[in-house]
VEXTILO-173230 format. One line per 5 residues: their letters; for each residue x, y, z of C-alpha. Coordinates in pm, whole numbers. Layout:
<pts>
a	X Y Z; ...
</pts>
This chain:
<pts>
xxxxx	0 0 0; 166 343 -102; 159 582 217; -22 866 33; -333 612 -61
xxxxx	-611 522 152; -729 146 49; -1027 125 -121; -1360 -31 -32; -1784 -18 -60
xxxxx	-1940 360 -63; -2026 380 244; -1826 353 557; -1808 412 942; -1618 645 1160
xxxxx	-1569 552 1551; -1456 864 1768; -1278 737 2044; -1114 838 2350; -756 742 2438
xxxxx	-755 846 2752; -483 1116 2935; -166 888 2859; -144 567 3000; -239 285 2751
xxxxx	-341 44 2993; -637 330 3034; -835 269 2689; -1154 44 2737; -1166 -306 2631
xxxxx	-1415 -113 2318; -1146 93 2199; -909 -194 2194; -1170 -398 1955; -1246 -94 1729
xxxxx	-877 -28 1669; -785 -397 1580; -1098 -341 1277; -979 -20 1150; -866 61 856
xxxxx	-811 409 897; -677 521 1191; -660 912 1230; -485 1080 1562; -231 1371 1662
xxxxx	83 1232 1730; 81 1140 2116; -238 1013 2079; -85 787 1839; 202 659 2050
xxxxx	-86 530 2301; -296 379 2027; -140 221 1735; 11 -97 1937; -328 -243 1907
xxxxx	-399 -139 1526; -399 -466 1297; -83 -488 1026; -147 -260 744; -362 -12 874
xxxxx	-363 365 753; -231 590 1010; -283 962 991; -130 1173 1198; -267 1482 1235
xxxxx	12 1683 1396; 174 1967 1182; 539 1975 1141; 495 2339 1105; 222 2455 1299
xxxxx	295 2816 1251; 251 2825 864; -84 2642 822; -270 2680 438; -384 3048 362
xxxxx	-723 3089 420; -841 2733 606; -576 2744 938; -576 2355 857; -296 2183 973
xxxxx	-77 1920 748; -162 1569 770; 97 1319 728; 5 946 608; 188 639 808
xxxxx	136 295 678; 275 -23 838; 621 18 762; 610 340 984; 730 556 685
xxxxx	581 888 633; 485 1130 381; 288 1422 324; -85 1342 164; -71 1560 -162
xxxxx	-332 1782 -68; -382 1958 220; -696 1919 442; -849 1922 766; -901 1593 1017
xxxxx	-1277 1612 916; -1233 1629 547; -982 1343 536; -1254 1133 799; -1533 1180 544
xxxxx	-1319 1074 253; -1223 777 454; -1563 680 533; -1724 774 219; -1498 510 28
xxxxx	-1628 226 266; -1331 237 532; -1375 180 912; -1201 467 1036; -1110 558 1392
xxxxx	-1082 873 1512; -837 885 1824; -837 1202 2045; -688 1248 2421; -882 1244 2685
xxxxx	-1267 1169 2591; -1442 1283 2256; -1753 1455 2431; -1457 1715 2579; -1297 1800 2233
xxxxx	-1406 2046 2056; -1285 1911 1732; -1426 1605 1748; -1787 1727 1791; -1727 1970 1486
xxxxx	-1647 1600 1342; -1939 1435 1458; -2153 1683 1324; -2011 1689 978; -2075 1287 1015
xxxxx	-2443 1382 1092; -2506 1613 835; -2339 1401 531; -2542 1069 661; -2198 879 786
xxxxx	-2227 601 1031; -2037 710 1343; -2027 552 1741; -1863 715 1962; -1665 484 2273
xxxxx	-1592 701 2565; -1223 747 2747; -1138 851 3067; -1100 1206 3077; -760 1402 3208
xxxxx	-992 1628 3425; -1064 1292 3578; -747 1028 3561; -482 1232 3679; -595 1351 3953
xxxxx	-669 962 4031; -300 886 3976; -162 1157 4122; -324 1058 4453; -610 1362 4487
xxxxx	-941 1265 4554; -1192 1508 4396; -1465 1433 4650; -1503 1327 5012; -1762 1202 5225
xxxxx	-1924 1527 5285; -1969 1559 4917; -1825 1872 4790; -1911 2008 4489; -1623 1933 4186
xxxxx	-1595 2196 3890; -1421 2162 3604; -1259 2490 3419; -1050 2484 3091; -807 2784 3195
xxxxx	-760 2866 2803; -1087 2987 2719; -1260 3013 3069; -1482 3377 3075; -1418 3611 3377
xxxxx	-1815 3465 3484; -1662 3131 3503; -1383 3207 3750; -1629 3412 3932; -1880 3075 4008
xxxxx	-1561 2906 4045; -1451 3188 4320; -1740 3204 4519; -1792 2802 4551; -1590 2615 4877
xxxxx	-1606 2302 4601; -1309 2148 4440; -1161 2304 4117; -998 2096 3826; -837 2336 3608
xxxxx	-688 2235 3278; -410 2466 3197; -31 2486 3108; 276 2507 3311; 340 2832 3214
xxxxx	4 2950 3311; -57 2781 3661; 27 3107 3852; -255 3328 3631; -511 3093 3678
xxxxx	-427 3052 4074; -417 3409 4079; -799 3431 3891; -936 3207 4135; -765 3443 4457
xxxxx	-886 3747 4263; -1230 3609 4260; -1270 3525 4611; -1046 3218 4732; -823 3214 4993
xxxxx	-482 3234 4926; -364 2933 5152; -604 2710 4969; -441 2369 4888; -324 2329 4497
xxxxx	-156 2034 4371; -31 2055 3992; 34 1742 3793; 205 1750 3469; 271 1468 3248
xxxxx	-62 1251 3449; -85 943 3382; 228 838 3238; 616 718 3429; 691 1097 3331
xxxxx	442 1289 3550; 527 1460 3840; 334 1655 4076; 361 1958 4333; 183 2090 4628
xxxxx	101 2456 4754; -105 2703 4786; -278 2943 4544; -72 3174 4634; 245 3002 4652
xxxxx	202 2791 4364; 430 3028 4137; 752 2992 4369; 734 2631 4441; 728 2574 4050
xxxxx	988 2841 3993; 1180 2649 4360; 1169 2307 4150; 1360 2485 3859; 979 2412 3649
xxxxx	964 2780 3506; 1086 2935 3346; 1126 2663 3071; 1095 2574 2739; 819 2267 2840
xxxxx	621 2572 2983; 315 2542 2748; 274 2159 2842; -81 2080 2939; -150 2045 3341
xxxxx	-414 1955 3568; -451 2150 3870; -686 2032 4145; -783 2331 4390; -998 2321 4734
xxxxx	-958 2234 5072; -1101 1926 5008; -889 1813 4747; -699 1592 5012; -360 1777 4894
xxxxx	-237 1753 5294; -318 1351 5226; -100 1304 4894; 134 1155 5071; -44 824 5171
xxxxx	-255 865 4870; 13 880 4592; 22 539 4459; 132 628 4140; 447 839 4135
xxxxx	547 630 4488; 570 306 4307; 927 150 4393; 1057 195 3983; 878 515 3902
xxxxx	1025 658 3607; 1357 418 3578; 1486 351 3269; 1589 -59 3293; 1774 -203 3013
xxxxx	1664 -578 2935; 1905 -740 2790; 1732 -1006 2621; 1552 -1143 2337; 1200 -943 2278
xxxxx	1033 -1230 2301; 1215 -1371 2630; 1209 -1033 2757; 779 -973 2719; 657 -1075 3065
xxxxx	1025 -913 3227; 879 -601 3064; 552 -640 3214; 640 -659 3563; 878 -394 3548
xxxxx	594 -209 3450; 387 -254 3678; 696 -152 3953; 660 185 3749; 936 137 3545
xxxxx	1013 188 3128; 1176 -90 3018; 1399 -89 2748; 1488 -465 2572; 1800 -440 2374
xxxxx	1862 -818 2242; 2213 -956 2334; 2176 -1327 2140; 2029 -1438 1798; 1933 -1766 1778
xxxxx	1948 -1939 1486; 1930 -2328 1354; 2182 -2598 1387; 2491 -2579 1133; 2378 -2950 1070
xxxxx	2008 -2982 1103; 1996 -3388 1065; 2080 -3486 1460; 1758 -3264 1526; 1571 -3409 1217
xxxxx	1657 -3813 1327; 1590 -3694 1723; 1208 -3520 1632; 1174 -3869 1420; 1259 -4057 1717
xxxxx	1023 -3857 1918; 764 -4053 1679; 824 -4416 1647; 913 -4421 2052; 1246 -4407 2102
xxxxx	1275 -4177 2383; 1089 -4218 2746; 1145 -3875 2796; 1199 -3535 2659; 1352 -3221 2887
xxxxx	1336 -2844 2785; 1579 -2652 2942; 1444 -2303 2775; 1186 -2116 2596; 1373 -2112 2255
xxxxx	1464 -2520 2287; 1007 -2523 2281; 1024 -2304 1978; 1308 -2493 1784; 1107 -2823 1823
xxxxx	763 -2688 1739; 893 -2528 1424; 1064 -2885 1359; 698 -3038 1402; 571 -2810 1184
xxxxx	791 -2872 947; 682 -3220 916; 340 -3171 990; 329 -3260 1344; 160 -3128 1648
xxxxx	121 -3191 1994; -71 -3517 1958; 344 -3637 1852; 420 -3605 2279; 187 -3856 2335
xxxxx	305 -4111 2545; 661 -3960 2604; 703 -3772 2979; 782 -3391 2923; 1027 -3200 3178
xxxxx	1069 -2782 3182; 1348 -2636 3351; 1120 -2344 3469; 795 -2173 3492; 855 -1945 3156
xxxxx	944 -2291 3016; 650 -2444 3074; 416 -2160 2951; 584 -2205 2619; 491 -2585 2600
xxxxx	151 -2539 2729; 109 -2317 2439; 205 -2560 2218; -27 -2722 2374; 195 -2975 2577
xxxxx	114 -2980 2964; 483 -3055 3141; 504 -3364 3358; 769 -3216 3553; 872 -2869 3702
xxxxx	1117 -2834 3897; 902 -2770 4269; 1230 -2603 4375; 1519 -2371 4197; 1422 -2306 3870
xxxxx	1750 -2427 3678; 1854 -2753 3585; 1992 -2847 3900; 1643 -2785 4061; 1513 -3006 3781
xxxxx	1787 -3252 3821; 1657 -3235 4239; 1279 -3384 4158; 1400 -3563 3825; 1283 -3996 3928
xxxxx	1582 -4229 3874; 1588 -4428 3584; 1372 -4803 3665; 1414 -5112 3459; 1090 -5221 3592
xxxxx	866 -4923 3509; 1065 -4769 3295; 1029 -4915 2940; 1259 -4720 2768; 1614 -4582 2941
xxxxx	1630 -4267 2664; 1627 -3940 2696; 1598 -3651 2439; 1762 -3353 2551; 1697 -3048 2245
xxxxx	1956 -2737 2372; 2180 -2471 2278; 2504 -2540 2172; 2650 -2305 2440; 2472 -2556 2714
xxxxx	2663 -2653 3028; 2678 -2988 3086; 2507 -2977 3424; 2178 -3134 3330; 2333 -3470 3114
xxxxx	2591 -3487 3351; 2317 -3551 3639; 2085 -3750 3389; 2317 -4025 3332; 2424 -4037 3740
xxxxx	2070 -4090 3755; 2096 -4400 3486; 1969 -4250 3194; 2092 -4237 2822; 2085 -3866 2685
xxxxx	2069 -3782 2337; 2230 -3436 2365; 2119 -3245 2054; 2180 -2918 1939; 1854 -2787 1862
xxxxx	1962 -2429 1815; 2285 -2199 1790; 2300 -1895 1988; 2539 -1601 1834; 2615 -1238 1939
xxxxx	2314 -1009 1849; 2383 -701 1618; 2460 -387 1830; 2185 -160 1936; 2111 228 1805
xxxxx	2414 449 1903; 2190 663 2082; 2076 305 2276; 2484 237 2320; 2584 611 2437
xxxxx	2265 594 2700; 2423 279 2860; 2820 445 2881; 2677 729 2966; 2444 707 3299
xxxxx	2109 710 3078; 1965 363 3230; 1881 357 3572; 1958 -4 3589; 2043 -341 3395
xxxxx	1916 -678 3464; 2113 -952 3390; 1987 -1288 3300; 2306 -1504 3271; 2666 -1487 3226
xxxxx	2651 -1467 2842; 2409 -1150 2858; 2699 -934 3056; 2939 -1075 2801; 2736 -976 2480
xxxxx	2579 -650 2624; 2939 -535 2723; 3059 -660 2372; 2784 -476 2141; 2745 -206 2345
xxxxx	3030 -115 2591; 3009 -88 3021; 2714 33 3180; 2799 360 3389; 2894 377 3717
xxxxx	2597 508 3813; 2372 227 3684; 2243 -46 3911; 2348 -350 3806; 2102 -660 3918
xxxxx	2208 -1022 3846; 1973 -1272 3869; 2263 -1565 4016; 2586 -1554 4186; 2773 -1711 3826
xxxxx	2585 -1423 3680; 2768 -1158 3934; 3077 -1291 3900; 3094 -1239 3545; 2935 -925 3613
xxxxx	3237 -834 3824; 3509 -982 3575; 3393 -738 3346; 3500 -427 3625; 3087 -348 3714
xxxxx	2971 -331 4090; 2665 -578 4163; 2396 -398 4352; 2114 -647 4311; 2118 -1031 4314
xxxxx	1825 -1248 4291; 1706 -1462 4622; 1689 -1732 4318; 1740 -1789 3948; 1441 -1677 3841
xxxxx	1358 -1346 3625; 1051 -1282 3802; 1249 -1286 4150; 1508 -1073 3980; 1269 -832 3883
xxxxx	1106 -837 4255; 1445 -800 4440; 1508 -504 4180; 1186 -331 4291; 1281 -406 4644
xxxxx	1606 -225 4636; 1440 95 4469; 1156 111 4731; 1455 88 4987; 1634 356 4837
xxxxx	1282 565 4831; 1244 517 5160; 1614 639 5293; 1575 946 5041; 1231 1044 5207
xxxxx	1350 961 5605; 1658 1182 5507; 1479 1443 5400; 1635 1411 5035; 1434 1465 4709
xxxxx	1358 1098 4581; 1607 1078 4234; 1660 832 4006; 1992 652 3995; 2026 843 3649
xxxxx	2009 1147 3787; 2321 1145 3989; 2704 1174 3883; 2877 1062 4118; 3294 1094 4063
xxxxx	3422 772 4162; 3251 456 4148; 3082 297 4466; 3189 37 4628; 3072 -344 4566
xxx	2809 -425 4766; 2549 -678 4689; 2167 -672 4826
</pts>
């Protein structure tokens, strides 16, 4: 599909105006995630876009709305530029200019599902109900699926309750276009105030509100950036509100125009923020951690980091790729067949994927396990194969490595054991831990390379000079190899970086290589890694806060020398 051409389709179409809520993508409703998988038009400014597009189907047409010169719109309409994306994330300019709600009628009018994405909810933009009518008036099918509106979120996640027991009133004021009547109601009322404004105008709209008949010691809390790991928030008064922002180094500054929420009253529980901030006192708020591992090894890392408050960044260290000579696996996946093995023992997510692809290759599926006993070295291990559709006989109850395995794994019995063989698919980096233990235990073991495992490619140079130069708040390591290929494609992590390994052979190589281990896993697993990780920053949270200290990120300090070793 050429960027600059909308796909084609019946006469009539159907636009869905939908609200992606103030940031955070886990915020859009499970309706907004089903239109967007259906569109085929997908129209949005370009933030709205970064919190929407993940869940658009493979080949959709993506509009973004944003003008790379917003100063110099067309003479005569004030329309901005639209700029086409299709699926290879390559732009260019459509060929004539025109506004969001021309290029949405096109789109519909030539039978497309198009979504149009705004911030916040559509019944709040005034765009979008200019869009809605123009819908109306030319007969085009349109729904509209509700998202949960800035005035509303982040307040939620910045730990301000809009209303209380009592019940106080809650009004809602856009600063930018708010009439001298409005701040007047406003004024009078003892109810809570949501203002939407910018940084750069918090102090004119606190002083409107004073100037119309609040007290000056009222509580204020200001939250830019809501919803997302950037967003930060500050408490005063109406009347101090100016020199606390201008205190924290906020203003002057060139992000003053950046949109705000500003929650006013003395009911706005600002005195309680600090029990009630959930959000910004998670234990990885706003910590940049480098994952060093495959993207798809390093999905459900990513997740829980996530959920600590953290933004992870996966940087593969390995490739994988198939045996130099494929026939050992080819006569081993045969064997698997005509019975020749008792058992068969993953020892990682990529040995799952190596024999599936085999079996598919051959037209096999799961139904090919039947009869043969299935071990997995770990939990992440056994998801794989249960996906496959293959429910482990054995996980290791204890460590999750191969000597845990190796701990439950049932000697090898002439009597109930028909067959003494045991297929063992691996990298061809492997220790020898796991055959070594198999045949103490009686066993054969066919020990086949089922896949290689080479140095990845290195990462962006702007990816490389973030990790010499302090940008990552902290690494996780998942095994010897990743310190050795992360320091090979991409140099030393800074001094200032916390380094987390998730075993002591991990932290030795860690420390071979010159870094300082400040994290090490109560056990090999990545989950427990990611937990002790957490631990360590909620720690570190904690001392700031009982020293009186702002709360930083590990990033944000420069320290000369380089700390000494320590390991939590």
């Amino acid at each position: 599909m050429s960027p600059t051409t909308l796909p084609a389709g019946p006469e009539h179409g159907h636009v869905t105006f939908l609200g992606a809520g103030p940031g955070d993508p886990g915020l859009l409703t499970l309706r907004a995630v089903e239109a967007l998988t259906n569109a085929d038009v997908l129209v949005a400014g370009h933030e709205v876009l970064d919190v929407v597009r993940v869940h658009a189907r493979s080949g959709v047409a993506v509009v973004d709305t944003d003008t790379e010169s917003p100063s110099a719109p067309v003479p005569g309409t004030g329309a901005p530029q639209l700029t086409v994306v299709d699926g290879t994330s390559t732009t260019a300019p459509v060929p004539a200019v025109r506004d969001a709600a021309h290029l949405v009628m096109e789109a519909a009018r030539g039978g497309r599902r198009v979504v149009r994405a705004v911030s916040g909810d559509p019944g709040l933009d005034a765009y979008a109900a200019e869009e809605m009518l123009a819908c109306a008036r030319a007969g085009v099918p349109f729904e509209v699926v509700p998202g949960v509106a800035a005035a509303v979120g982040v307040p939620a996640y910045a730990g301000v309750p809009l209303r209380d027991a009592q019940g106080a009133d809650v009004r809602f004021v856009d600063a930018r276009t708010a009439s001298d009547r409005c701040w007047t109601e406003v004024g009078v009322s003892d109810g809570t105030v949501v203002v939407s404004t910018t940084l750069d105008s918090v102090g004119a709209a606190a002083g409107e509100l004073v100037a119309a008949g609040r007290k000056p010691d009222t509580p204020m809390t200001v939250t830019v950036a809501g919803t997302t790991t950037r967003q930060r928030t500050w408490t005063a008064t109406l009347g101090t509100i100016a020199q606390t922002l201008k205190q924290a180094k906020v203003l002057p500054s060139p992000e003053g125009g950046r949109p705000v929420i500003a929650v006013v009253g003395e009911r706005s529980a600002a005195a309680q923020r600090d029990q009630l901030s959930w959000f910004e006192n998670k234990p990885l708020f706003g910590w940049k951690v480098l994952v060093p591992r495959t993207k798809e090894q390093a999905a459900s890392l990513s997740d829980q980091l996530r959920s600590y408050g953290a933004v992870p960044h996966e940087v593969p260290t390995i490739a994988v790729e198939p045996p130099r000579t494929p026939q050992q696996m080819e006569r081993a996946v045969k064997g698997l067949v005509t019975g020749r093995y008792e058992w068969i023992a993953f020892t990682s997510v990529n040995a799952v994927k190596a024999v599936r692809e085999k079996f598919e290759e051959y037209g096999l599926d799961a139904r090919a396990f039947a009869g043969i006993k299935v071990a997995a070295v770990g939990e992440q291990t056994a998801k794989a194969l249960i996906a496959f559709g293959v429910k482990p006989d054995l996980v290791p109850s204890g460590e999750q490595s191969a000597a845990g395995l190796l701990e439950d794994w049932p000697p090898y019995d002439p009597v109930f054991d028909p067959i003494d063989r045991v297929f063992l698919p691996r990298a061809d980096i492997a220790t020898e831990t796991l055959v070594a233990g198999l045949i103490e235990l009686g066993w054969e073991v066919d020990d086949v390379t089922a896949y290689r495992t080479v140095r990845a490619s290195p990462p962006p140079a702007e990816t490389r000079e973030a990790i010499k130069g302090g940008g990552f708040d902290a690494v996780l390591f998942t095994s010897s190899s990743t310190v050795r290929n992360l320091v090979g494609i991409a140099g030393k992590p800074h001094n200032v970086t916390v380094i987390a390994c998730i075993g002591p052979a991990t932290a030795k190589t860690a420390e071979e290589h010159g870094l300082r281990v400040d994290v090490m896993a109560p056990e090999p697993s990545v989950h427990k890694l990611a937990e002790a990780l957490a631990d360590f920053g909620l720690k570190r949270r904690a001392a700031a806060v009982e020293a009186g200290d702002p709360v930083t990120r590990p990033s944000e300090r420069r320290p000369g020398a380089r700390r000494r070793r320590s390991t939590t």
